[in-house]
N, C-alpha and C positions, 0 to 999 in steps of 0.2 A: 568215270561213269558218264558225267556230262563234258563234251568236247564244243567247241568254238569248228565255226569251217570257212577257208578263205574262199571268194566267191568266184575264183576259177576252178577251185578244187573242193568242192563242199561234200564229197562222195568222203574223201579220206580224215573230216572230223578236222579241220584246220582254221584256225581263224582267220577274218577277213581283214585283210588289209588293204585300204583306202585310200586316195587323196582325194583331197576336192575335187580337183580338176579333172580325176577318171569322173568322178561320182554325178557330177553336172554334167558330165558328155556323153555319157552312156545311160543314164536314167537311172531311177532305185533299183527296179526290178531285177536289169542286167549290168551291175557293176563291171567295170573291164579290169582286169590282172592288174594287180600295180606290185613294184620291187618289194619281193618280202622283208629285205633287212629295212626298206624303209618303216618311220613310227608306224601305226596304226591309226587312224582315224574314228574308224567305226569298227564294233563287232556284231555279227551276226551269230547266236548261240544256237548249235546243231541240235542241242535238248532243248524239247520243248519247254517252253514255263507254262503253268498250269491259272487261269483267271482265277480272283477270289475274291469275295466281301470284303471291303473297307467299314463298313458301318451295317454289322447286323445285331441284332438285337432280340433280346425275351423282355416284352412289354409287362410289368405286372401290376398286378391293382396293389393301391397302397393302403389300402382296409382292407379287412376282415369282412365277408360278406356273402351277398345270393347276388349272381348274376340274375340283372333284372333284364337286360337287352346286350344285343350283340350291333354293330354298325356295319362291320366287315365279315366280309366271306374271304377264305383263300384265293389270293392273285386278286384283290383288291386293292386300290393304290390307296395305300395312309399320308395323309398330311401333317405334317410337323404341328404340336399343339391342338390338335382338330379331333374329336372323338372315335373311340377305336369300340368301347364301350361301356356301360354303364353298370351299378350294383345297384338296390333295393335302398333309396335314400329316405324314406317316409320321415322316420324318426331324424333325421338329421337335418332334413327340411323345417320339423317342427322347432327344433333346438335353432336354431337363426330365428324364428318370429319369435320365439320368446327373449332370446335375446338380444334383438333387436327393440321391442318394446321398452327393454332394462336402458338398455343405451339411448333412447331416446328421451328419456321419463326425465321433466325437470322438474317435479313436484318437490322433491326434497329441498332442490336447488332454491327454488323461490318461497317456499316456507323461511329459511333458514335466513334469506337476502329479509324476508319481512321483518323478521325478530330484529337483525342487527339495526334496520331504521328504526324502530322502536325503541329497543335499548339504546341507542346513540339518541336519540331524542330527548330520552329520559335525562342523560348524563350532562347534555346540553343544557336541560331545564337548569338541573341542581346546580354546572357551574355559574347561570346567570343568576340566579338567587342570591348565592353564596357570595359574587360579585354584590351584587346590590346589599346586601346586608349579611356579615359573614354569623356562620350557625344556625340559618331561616334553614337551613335543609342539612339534618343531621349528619355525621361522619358514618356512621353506621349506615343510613341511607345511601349515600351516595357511594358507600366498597360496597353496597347489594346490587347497586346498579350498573356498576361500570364490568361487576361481576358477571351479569346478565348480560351485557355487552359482548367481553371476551367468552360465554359460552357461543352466546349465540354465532358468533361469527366464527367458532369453531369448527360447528355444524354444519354450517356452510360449508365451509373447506370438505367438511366429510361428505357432505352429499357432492362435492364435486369431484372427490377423490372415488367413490362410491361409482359414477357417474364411467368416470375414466377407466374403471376398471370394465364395470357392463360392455364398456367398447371393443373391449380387448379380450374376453369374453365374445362377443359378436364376431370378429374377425379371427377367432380360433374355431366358432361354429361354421365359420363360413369356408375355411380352409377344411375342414372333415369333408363338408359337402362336397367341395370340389374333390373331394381325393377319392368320391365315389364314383366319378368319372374318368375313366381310364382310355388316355391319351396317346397319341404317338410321339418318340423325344423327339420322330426326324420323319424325312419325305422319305418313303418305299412302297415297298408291296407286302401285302399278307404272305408269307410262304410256311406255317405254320399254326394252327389253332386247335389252342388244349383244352379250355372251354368251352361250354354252350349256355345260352339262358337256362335259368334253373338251377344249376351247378353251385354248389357252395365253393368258395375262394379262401384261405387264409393271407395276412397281408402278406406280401412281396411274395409271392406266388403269380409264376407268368401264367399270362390268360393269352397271346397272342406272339409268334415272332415276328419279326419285318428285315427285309434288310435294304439294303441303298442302291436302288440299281442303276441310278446316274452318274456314281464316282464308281468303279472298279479300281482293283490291282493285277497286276500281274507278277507270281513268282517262280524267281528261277535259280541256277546255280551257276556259277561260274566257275572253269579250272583255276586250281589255285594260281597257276603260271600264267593268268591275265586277270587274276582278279585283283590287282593293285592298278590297273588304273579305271576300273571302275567306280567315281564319287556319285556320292548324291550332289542330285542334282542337274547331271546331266539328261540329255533329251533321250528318249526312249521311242521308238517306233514299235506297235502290237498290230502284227497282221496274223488274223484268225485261221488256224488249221483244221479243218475237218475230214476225217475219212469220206472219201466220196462214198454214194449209193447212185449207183445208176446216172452221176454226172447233178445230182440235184446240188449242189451243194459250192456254185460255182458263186453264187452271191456274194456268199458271206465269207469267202478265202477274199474278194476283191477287197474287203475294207481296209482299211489304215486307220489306227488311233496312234495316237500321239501324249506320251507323258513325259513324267520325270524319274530318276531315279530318286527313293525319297529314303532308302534304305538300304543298307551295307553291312552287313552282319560282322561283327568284329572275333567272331569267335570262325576258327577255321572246321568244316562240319569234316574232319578227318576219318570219320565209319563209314562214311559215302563216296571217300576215293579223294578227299585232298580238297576239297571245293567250298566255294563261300558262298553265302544265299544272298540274295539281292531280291528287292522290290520295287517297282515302276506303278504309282498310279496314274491315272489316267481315264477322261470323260466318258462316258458313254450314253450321251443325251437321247437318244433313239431306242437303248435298251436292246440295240441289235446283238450285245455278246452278254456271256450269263457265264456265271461264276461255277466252274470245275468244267470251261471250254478251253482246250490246247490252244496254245500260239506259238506264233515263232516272235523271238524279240531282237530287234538291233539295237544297239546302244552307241548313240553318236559320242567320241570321246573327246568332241572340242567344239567348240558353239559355231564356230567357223562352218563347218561342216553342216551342224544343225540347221543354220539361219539359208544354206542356198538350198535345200529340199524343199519344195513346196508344203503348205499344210494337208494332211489328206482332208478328202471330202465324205463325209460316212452315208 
């Protein structure tokens, strides 16, 4: 189904065979014949590969809720961590002041720190008594007091145990709140919105999609009969194919991107004619190519090669 073509003869579905030395003297565009039983260098694959999403995504709210605002419209650019949009937080707003006044509250705390100087005073007194003349300060007295002692500084402990908890308590209200604020996980654009204000949401329910249009991929296929030396990792060139209309379309056939091979599918797709899928990503900082656009891909099969082509310019 999909065929390789050498780049004297790309008519007949053949793959291309390279060396350096043609590759540097004759330029990318116009490779010159080089001895077919020599290795192969580079392939140029005659089936087009088709661009596609690396990083897309359905954003969803993580409560249960009423969309209170929207941030984004479609084909607006989302920011990684940055608001996409909002739910009806009244009630969860209210839940942090009060729990924040709990986790602040040291009234317990210092009542309980009172008593134990108190009681530790008392127990003070009776052991210098008891020193100075033993039985001035009864046995009974003194297990009431030391008694008083150990409750009191029980209390303490519980009003700070009390205390610790309020906190954690506040930073569980504080985390609901935030999760009524519905985020981007990464940098893209709106290309989907299932939501509007007003709209009730159930939790993990998407309210928005996005996807990454600064990193693409491109995938393609390889005949089986050259797809052993295709690894990840090698350098990949993505020059954009467009049907012409009327000669408009001469821009964006000019660009060059530049990736990796980052995937090699180990499973041979034998219902489609004997071929293996391969994936190349690679930059697309400008946003000039868009995912389900045709290319053509060459795959440099030795860094030698890779490192004497210029980088393209997009």
């Amino acid at each position: 189904m999909i065929a390789a073509k050498t780049a004297a003869a790309m008519a007949v579905g053949l793959l291309t065979t390279l060396s350096v030395a043609s590759f540097a003297q004759n330029g990318h565009d116009q490779p010159a014949t080089a001895n077919p039983t020599a290795n192969a260098t580079a392939l140029i694959l005659s089936e087009l590969a088709t661009v596609d999403w690396i990083e897309k995504s359905d954003v969803a709210a993580l409560r249960e809720g009423v969309i209170e605002k929207m941030e984004l419209r479609l084909g607006d650019p989302a920011l990684v961590s940055k608001p996409i949009g909002y739910l009806h937080r009244e009630a969860a707003e209210l839940t942090v002041a009060k729990n924040k006044i709990l986790a602040e509250s040291v009234g317990a705390i210092e009542k309980g720190k009172a008593a134990v100087e108190v009681a530790a005073s008392r127990v003070a007194r009776n052991k210098r008594l008891n020193d100075r003349k033993p039985g001035m300060v009864s046995a009974e007295d003194v297990a009431k007091d030391e008694g008083e002692l150990k409750v009191a500084d029980a209390q303490t402990k519980e009003a700070m145990e009390n205390q610790a908890a309020a906190q954690a308590e506040l930073a569980l209200a504080r985390e609901i709140l935030k999760e009524h604020t519905i985020v981007a996980p990464f940098d893209g654009v709106v290309i989907k919105r299932y939501k509007n204000p007003g709209e009730s949401v159930r939790a993990n329910e998407a309210v928005v999609q996005i996807g990454k249009l600064s990193r693409l991929a491109a995938n393609a296929y390889v005949p089986l009969k050259h797809a052993f030396k295709v690894k990840e990792g090698q350098i990949a060139e993505i020059r954009p194919k467009v049907d012409s209309i009327d000669g408009g379309n001469e821009e964006i056939e000019s660009l060059r991107f530049r990736g990796k091979i980052t995937f090699v599918d180990p499973q041979i797709q034998a219902m489609v004619g004997t071929e293996r899928r391969i994936r190349a990503e690679f930059d697309n900082p400008d946003f000039k190519l868009s995912p389900g656009l045709k290319v053509q891909m060459t795959i440099y099969l030795t860094d030698d090669l890779a490192s004497r082509i210029p980088q393209p310019a997009h």
